[in-house]
N, C-alpha and C positions, 0 to 999 in steps of 0.2 A: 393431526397432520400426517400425512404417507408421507413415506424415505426423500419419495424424491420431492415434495413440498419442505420438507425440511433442507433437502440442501441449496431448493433456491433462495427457501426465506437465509439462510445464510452465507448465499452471497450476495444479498442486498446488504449484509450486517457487513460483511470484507466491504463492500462498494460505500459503506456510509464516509472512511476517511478522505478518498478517493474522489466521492460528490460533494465534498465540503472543502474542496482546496480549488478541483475545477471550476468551479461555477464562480470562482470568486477572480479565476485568472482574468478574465476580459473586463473587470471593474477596477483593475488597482489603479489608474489613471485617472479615474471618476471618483474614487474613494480618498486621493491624496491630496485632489484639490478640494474637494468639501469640507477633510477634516484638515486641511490647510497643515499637514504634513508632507513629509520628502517621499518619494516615489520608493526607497530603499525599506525605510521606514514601513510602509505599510506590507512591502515585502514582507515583512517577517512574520504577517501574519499566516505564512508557510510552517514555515522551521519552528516557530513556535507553537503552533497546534501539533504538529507532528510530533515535536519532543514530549510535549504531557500527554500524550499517547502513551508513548513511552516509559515514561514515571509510572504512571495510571496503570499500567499492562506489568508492572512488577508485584503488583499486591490483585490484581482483578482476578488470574490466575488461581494462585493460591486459594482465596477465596471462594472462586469454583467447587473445587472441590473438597472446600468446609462444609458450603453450607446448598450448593446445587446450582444451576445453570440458570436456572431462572432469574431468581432473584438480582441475582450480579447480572445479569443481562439489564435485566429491568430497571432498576436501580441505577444504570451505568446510562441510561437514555433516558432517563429522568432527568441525570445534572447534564445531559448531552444538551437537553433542552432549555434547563434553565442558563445555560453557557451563550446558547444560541440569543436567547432574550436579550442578556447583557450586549453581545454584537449589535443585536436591530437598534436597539436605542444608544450606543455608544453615540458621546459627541468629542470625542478626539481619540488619536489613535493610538496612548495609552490605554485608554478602556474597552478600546475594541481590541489591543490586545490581551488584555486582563481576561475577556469575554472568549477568545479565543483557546488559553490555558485550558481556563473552565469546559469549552467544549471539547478540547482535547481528552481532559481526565475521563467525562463522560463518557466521550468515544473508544475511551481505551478497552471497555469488555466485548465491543462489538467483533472485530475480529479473532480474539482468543479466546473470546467464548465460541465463537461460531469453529472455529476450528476443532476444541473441544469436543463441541456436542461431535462432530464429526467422525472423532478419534473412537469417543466412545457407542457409535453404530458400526463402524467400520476400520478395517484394519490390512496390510501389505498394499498390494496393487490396487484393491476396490479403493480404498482407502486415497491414494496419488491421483486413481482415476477422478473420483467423487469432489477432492478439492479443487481438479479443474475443471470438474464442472462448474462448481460452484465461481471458481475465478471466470468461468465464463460471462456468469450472471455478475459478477464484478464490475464487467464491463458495462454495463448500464450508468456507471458513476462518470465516465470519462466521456464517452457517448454524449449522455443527457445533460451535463452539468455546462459546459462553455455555451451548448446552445439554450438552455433557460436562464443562466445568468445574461443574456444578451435580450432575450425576450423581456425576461423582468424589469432590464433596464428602460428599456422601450415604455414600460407603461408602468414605472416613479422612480424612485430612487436607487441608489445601489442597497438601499437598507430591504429593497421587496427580496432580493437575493436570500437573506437571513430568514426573513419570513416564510422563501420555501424551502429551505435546510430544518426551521421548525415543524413546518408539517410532512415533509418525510420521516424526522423523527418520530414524531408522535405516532403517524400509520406505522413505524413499524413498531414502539411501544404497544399501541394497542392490539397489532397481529399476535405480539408474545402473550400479553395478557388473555389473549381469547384464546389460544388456539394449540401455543407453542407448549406439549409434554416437554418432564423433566426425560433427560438422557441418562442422568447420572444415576448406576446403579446403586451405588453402595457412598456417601457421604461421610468422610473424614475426618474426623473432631480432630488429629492432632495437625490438618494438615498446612495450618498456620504457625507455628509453633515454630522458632526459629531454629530449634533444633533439627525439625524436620525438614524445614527450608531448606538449609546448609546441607544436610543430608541428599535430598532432591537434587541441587544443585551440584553436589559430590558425582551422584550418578551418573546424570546427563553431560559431562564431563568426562568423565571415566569409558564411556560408551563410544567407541571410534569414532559410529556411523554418526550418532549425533553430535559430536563433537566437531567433527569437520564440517558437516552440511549447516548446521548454527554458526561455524564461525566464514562460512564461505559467507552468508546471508547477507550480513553488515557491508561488504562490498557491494554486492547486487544490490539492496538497497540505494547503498549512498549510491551509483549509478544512476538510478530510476530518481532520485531526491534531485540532484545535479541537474538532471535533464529538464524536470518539470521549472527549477527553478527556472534555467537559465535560458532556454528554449523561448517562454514569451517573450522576453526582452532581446533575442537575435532578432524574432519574426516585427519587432516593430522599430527597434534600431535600425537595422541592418534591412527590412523590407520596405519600410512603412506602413506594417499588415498591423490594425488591431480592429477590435470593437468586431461586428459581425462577422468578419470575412475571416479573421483569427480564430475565432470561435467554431464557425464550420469545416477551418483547416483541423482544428486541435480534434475536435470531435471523432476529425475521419479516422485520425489514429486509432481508436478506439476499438474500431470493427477490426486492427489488427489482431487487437487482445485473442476476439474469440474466433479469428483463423486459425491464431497460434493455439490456442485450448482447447479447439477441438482435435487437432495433429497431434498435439504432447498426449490427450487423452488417448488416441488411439496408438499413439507408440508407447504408453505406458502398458496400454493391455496386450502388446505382441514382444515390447525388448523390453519394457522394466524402466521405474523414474529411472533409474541413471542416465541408461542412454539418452533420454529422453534430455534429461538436463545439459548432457555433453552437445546434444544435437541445437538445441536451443543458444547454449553457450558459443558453438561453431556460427552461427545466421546474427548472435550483435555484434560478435568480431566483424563477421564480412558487411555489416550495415554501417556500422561506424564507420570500416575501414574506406565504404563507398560514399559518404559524404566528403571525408580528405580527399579521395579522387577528382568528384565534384567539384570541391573547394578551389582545389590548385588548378583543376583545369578551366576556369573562370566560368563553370552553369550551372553554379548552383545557386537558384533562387525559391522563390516561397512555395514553389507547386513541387520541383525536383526536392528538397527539402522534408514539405510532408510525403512523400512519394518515402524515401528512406526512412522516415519517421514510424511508416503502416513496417515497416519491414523490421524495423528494432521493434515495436511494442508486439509483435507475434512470437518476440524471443526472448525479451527481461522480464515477465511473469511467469514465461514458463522456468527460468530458472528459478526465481520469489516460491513458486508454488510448491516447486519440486524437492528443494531446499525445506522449506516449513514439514511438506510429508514424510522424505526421510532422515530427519531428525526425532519428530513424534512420533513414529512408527513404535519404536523399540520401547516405550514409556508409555502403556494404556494404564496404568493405574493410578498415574499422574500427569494425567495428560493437560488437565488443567495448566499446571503448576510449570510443564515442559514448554505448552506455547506460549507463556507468560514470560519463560525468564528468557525463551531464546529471541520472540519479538522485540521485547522491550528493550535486550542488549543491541540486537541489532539496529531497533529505531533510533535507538541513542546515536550510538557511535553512526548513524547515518545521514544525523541532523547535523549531528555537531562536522562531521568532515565534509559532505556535503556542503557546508554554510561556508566550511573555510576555502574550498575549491570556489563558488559559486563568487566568493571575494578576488579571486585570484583572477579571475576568469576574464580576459580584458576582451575578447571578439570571440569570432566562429571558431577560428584554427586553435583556440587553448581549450575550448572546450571539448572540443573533437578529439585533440591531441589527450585529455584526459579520459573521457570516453572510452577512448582506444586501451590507453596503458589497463583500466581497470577491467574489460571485459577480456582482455586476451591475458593477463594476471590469473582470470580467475577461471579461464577456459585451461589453463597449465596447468594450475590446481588438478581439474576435473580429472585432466591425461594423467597426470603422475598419480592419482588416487586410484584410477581403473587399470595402471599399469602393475600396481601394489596390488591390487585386490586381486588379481590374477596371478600373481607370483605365489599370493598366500595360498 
């Protein structure tokens, strides 16, 4: 595979968590009456796939760079798959949660590996440049996933959705197996070893730039967590929009992603991820803050709605992206081990507060109102760190 085959094949690996959440949003109505569970209920088969992502991406890491990229890649979409089987045939929604965990765990090398291999071809600007590309090709998950879960339901069950989550997996199992070189120069024996874990984790701690940009992440996260949960259920409370017409509003958001990816890329190669992250962080302030406009001034309905929707997703990946780069930047020896522990902190603490906002959440204006506080929180962040970094 050439450079840039490898960083698309690795943003289908970032887009694999992304097409296994979308494609299942326009079925949770279809899925709660068949397995004659509560609509909330099947809910969770969000925040719980997301969390053992989470778990899964504390040890996937590590592992990297014990034993090489491959393997933990391979291995990791193996139980990605077998997770997925358990979903297709679940017959209540205990088991399809159970089936969910398991695809989570699986899923959890897909993106810290893929970031990984990344760290280790590339490194400063090319580096922030290359993962947004790669988050460009992300966008294929957000895109394609509401609109084939709707197709699929058209011709059987909500169970054909799982059967194309399997054979995505498996194409990209078998692209790695054929195709995909190891990256990892030099493999680590001790770098499992909880001594050197601790250690690792001492670093990346101690290191400003990673310090701050890993702990910004967990917000930007639970934002994007927040959204996705809560967002279907305004568009069909509050519109009476589901099933196809929901599906090609969610999608359009999508083509935000790689407006914004392609801007963050070229402002990263003329002013530097920071700016780029401060710039991204300025456009969800002003997008959130244009839905409360909307709201109070009584137009805002399902088109004005995704209309704001394309205009925040051009700006909360470019912070996600920018955040992941300049935190990994400073740690190529352990790069494995760096996007393992900072993903997996921030997926945590972004399922679990995300789930608790998403509880909290009673209509439009609590979400919008929380929306708001966390992206201008964490646009303040960005100022007082470039106001410091400039004193220094």
């Amino acid at each position: 595979m050439s450079p840039l085959q490898i960083i698309i094949y690795c943003g289908l690996l970032l887009s694999v968590s992304a097409f296994s959440v979308d494609i299942l949003l326009p079925a949770f109505g279809l899925m709660a009456d068949d397995l004659d569970a509560d609509y909330a209920e099947i809910q969770m088969a969000v925040p719980v796939f997301l969390a053992f992502i989470g778990v899964g991406q504390l040890f996937t890491g590590p592992l990297s760079d014990r034993f090489g990229r491959r393997p933990i890649l391979l291995s990791g979409l193996a139980v990605f798959a077998g997770g997925t089987l358990l979903c297709l045939f679940a017959q209540s929604a205990e088991m399809l949660l159970i089936g969910r965990a398991v695809q989570g765990l699986g899923a959890s090398g897909g993106p810290v590996v893929a970031r990984a291999i990344l760290r280790d071809l590339f490194s400063g600007r090319q580096l922030a440049a290359n993962i947004a590309l790669a988050t460009m090709v992300f966008a294929f998950g957000p895109i394609v996933a509401p609109l084939a879960g709707v197709a699929f339901m058209q011709f059987g069950s909500w169970r054909m959705i799982f059967a194309a989550i399997l054979l995505f997996g498996l194409v990209l199992l078998a692209i790695g197996m054929l195709f995909l070189p190891e990256t990892l120069a030099r493999q680590n024996p001790n770098a499992t070893r909880p001594s050197m874990l601790l250690a690792n984790a001492v670093a990346v701690l101690r290191n400003p730039q990673s310090r701050f940009y890993g702990l910004l992440l967990g917000p930007v996260m639970s934002l994007m967590m927040l959204i996705l949960i809560s967002v279907p259920r305004v568009y069909k409370d509050t519109f009476a929009i589901e099933g196809a017409l929901f599906a090609v509003l969610f999608a359009i958001h999508g083509f935000g992603i790689i407006i914004g990816q392609y801007f963050n890329r070229a402002l990263i190669n003329r002013h530097g991820p920071q700016f780029a992250l401060l710039v991204g962080g300025v456009i969800a302030v002003g997008s959130v803050a244009l839905m409360l406009v909307f709201l109070v001034a009584g137009i805002l309905n399902a088109y004005v709605l995704s209309f704001t929707m394309i205009l925040f997703a051009t700006s909360f990946l470019t912070m996600a992206a920018n955040c992941m780069a300049l935190s990994l930047d400073p740690h190529g020896s352990i790069a494995g081990f760096v996007s393992s522990f900072v993903e997996s902190v921030s997926r945590l603490f972004s399922a679990v507060f995300s789930g608790l906002l998403a509880l909290m959440v009673g209509g439009k204006l609590d979400l919008f109102l929380y929306a708001l506080a966390i992206t201008t929180l964490a646009v303040l962040g960005l100022i007082l760190a470039g106001q410091r970094r400039m004193s220094a």
